[in-house]
C-alpha positions as CSV (number, residue, x, y, z in Angstrom):
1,X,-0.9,17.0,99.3
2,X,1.0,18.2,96.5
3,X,4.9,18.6,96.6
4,X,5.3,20.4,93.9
5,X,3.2,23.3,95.0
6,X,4.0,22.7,98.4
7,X,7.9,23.2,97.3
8,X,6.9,26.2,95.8
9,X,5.7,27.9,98.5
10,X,8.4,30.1,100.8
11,X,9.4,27.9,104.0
12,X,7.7,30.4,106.4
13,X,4.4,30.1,104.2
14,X,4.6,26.3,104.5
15,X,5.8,26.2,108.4
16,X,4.7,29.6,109.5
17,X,5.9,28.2,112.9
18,X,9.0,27.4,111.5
19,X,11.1,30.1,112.4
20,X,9.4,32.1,115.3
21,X,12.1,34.5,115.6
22,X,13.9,35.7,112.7
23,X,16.6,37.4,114.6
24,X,18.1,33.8,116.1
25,X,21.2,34.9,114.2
26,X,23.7,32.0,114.1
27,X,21.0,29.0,114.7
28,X,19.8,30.4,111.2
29,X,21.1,27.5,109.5
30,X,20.2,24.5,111.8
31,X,16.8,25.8,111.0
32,X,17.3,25.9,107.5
33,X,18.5,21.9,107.1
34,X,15.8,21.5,109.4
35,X,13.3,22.5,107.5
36,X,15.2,21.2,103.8
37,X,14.8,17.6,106.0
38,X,11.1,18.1,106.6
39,X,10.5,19.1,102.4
40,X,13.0,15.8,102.1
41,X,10.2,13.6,104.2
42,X,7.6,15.1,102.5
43,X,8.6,14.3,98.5
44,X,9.6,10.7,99.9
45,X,6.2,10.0,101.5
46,X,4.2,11.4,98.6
47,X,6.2,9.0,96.1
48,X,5.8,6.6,98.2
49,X,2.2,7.0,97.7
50,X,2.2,6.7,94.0
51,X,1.4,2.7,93.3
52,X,3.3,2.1,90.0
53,X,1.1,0.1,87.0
54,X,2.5,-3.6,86.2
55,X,5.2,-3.2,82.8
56,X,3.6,-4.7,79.6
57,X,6.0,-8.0,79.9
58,X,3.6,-9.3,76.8
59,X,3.9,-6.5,74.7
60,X,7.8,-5.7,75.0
61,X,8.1,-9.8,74.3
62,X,5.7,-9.4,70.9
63,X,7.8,-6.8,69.9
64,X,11.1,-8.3,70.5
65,X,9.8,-11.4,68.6
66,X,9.1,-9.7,65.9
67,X,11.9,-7.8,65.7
68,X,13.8,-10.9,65.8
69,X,11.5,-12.1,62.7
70,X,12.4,-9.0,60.6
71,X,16.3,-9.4,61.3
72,X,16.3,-12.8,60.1
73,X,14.0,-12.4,56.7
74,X,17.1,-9.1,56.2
75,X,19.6,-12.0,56.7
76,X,18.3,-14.8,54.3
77,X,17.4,-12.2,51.9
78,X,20.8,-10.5,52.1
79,X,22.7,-14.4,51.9
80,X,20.2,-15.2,48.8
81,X,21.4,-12.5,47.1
82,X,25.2,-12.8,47.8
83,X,24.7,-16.7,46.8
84,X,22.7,-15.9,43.5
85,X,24.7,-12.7,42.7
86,X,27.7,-14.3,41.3
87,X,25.7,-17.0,39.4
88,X,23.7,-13.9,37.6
89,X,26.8,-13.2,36.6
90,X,28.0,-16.7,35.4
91,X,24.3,-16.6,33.3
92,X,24.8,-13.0,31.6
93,X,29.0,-13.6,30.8
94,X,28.4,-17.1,29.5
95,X,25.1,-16.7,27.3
96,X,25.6,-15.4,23.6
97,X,23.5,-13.0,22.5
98,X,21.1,-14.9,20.3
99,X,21.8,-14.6,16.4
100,X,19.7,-11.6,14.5
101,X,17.0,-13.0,13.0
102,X,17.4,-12.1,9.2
103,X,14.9,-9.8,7.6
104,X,14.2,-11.3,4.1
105,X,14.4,-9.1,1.2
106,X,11.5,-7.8,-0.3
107,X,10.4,-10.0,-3.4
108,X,9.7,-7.2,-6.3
109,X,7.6,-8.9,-8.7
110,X,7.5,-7.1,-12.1
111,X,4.6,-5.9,-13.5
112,X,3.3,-8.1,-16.1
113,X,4.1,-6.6,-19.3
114,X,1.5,-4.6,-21.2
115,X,0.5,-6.5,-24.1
116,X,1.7,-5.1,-27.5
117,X,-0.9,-5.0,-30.4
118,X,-0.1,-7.6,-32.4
119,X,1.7,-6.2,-35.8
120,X,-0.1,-5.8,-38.7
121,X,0.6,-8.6,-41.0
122,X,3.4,-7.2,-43.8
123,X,1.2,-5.7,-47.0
124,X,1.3,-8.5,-49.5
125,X,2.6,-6.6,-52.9
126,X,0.1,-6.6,-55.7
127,X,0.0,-9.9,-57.7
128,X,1.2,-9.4,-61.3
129,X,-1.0,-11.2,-64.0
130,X,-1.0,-11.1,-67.5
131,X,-3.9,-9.7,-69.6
132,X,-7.6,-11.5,-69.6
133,X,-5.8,-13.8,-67.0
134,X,-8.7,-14.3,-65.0
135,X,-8.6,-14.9,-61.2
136,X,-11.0,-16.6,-58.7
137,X,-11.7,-14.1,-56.5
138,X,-14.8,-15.7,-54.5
139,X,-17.0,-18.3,-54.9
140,X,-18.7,-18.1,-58.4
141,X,-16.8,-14.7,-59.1
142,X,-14.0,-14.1,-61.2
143,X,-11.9,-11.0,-62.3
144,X,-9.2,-10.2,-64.7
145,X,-7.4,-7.0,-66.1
146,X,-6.6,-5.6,-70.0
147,X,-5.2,-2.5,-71.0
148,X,-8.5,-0.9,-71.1
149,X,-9.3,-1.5,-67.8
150,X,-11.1,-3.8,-64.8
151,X,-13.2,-6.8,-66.0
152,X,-15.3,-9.0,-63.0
153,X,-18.5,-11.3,-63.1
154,X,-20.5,-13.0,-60.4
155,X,-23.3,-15.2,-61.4
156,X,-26.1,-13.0,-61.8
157,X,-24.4,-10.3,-63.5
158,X,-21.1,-12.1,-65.9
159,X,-18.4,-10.2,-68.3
160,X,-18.8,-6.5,-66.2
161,X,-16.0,-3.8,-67.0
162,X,-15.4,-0.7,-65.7
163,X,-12.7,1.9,-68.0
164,X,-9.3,3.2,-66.9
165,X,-9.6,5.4,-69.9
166,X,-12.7,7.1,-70.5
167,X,-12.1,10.0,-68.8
168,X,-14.1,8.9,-65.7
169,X,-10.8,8.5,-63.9
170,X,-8.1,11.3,-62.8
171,X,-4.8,9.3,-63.4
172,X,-3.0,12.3,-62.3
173,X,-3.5,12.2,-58.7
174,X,-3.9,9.0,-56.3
175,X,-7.4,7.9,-56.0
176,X,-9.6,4.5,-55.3
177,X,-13.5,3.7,-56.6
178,X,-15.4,1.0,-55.3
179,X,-18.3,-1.2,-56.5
180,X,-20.4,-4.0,-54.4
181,X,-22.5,-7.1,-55.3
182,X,-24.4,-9.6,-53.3
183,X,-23.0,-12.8,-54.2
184,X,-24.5,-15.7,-51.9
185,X,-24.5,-14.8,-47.8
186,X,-21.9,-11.9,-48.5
187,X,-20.8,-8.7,-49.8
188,X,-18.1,-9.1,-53.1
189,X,-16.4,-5.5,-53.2
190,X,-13.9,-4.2,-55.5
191,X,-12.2,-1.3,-57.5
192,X,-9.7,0.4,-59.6
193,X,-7.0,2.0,-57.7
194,X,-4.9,4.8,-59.4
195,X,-2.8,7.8,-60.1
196,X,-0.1,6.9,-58.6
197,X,3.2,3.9,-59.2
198,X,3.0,3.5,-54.2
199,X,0.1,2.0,-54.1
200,X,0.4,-1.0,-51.1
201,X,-2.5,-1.9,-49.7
202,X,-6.3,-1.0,-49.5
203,X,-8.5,-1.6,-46.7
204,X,-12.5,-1.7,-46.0
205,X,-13.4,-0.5,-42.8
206,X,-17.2,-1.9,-42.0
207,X,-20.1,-0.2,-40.3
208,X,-19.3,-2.6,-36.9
209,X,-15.3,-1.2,-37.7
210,X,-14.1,-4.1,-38.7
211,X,-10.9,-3.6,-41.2
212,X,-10.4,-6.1,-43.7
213,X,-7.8,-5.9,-46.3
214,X,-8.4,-6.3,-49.9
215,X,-6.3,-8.4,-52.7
216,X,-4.1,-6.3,-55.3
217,X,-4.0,-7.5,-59.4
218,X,-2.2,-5.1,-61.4
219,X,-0.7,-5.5,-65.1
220,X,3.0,-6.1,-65.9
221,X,5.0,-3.2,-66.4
222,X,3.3,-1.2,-63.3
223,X,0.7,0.8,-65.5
224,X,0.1,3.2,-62.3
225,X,-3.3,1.9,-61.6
226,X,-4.6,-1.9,-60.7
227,X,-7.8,-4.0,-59.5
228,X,-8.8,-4.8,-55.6
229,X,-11.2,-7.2,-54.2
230,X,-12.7,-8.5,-50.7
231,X,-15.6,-10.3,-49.3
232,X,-17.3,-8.9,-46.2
233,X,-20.4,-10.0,-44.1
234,X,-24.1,-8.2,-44.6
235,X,-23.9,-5.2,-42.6
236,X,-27.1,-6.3,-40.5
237,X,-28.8,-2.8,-41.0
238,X,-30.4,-1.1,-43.7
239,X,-29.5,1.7,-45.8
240,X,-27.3,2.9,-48.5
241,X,-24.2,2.9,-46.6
242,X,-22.9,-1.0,-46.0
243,X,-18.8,0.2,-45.8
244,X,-17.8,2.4,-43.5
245,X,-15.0,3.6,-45.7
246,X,-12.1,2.8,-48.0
247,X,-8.2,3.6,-47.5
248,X,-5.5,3.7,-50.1
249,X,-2.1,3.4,-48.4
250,X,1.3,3.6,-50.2
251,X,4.3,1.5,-49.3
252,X,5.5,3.6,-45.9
253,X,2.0,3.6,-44.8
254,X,1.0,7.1,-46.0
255,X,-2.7,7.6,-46.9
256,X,-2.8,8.3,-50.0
257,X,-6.7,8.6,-50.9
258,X,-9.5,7.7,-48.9
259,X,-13.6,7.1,-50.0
C-alpha cells in the first residue's frame, strides 16, 4: 500500500466507515485523532517495511584516505616553499649580475692603396757637343753635328748628312723628321728637331705601343734646332710603317709637333 496516496485521499474515502454519522456533533474530534492515529500506524508499518541497503563503509574509507593523501602533499608543498622561499631570496640578493661581456670594436682595415704609375723619369736636357764631335750612339754607329746640319754613319752606309739649311726645313715653326736603318738585330732611328729654342724630349711610340725616349745633341749656343737618336726592336710585321709615331715635347710637357 502506498501512504502517500493513501494520505492523499479524504478520511471518509480511506475509512468510508469511519464516521457513520456525520451529525455526532461533539465526538467529532475523538473521531478525528482517531483516525490521524490510524494514518499514524499506517506510515510507521509501511517504513517499517522498507529494508535499508548496507552504507559503502569501503568507499567512504577510500575517499577519506585520499583525502588525507591530498592534505598532506598541500602541506609538504606549502613547508617546501616557506623553507626555500627565503633562500631564493638569499641566491638573487647575494649573486652579482655577471660582468657585460665587451663587444670588440670593429677592426677597419684600409683599403690597400691604389698603385700610382710610377713617374716618368725627369727629361734628360740635350747634351751640348762641340762641332764634328762625334758620339757613339749604337753599336757600330756614330753621329755628330756642324753648322750645316746632322751627320750619322752605320756600317753599311758611313759619313750620311742630312741639311738644316737647304730649305727642306721650316725653322720658323717647331717640327721633328725622322730617318731609320737596320743596323744588326735592331732599328737605329734618328732626326733633326727644330723651329723652336723648348725643345725637351722626343719620344718613339712602336707598333706594339711601346714608348721609348730618344737621346738629344745640340750645338753650343742653342741654334734652335738639334739631333735625336734611339734603338728599337724589329717591329715583327711587315710593311712600311715600323713607328707608330714620333712626339716633340717642350720643357712643361706641351706637344709641340708630332710625325
Amino acid at each position: 500500500m502506498n501512504p502517500a496516496s493513501e494520505a492523499e485521499r479524504r478520511p471518509d474515502d480511506a475509512y468510508p466507515n469511519a464516521y457513520p454519522n456525520t451529525n455526532l456533533g461533539a465526538n467529532s474530534r475523538a473521531y478525528r485523532r482517531a483516525y490521524d492515529d490510524i494514518l499514524r500506524d499506517t506510515f510507521t508499518e509501511a517504513a517499517n517495511a522498507v529494508t535499508p541497503s548496507p552504507a559503502p563503509l569501503a568507499a567512504i574509507e577510500r575517499a577519506g584516505r585520499a583525502r588525507r593523501r591530498r592534505g598532506n602533499a598541500a602541506l609538504v608543498m606549502a613547508g617546501c616553499g616557506l623553507l626555500l622561499g627565503p633562500l631564493a631570496v638569499v641566491l638573487v640578493r647575494g649573486t652579482a649580475p655577471p660582468d657585460p661581456v665587451p663587444v670588440p670594436a670593429p677592426v677597419l682595415t684600409a683599403a690597400p692603396p691604389t698603385p700610382s704609375p710610377a713617374p716618368e723619369p725627369a727629361p734628360k736636357p740635350a747634351r751640348v757637343v762641340q762641332p764634328n764631335q762625334r758620339v757613339k750612339a749604337a753599336p757600330g754607329v756614330e753621329v755628330w753635328l756642324t753648322k750645316d746640319g746632322k751627320h750619322w754613319s752605320i756600317p753599311e752606309q758611313p759619313d750620311q748628312f742630312r741639311s738644316v739649311n737647304d730649305g727642306n726645313l721650316d725653322m720658323s715653326v717647331p717640327g721633328v723628321s725622322h730617318q731609320a736603318e737596320t743596323v744588326g738585330d735592331r732599328y737605329f732611328h734618328s732626326g733633326v728637331y727644330y723651329g723652336t729654342h723648348e725643345a725637351s724630349r722626343v719620344e718613339i711610340t712602336t707598333l706594339t705601343g711601346k714608348v721609348v725616349r730618344a737621346e738629344l745633341l745640340q750645338l753650343a749656343g742653342r741654334p734652335g734646332w738639334g739631333v735625336w737618336y734611339a734603338t728599337t726592336e724589329p717591329p715583327g710585321v711587315s710593311g712600311p710603317e715600323i713607328v707608330r709615331g714620333i712626339t716633340l715635347y717642350g720643357a712643361t710637357g706641351k706637344v709641340l709637333a708630332t710625325l
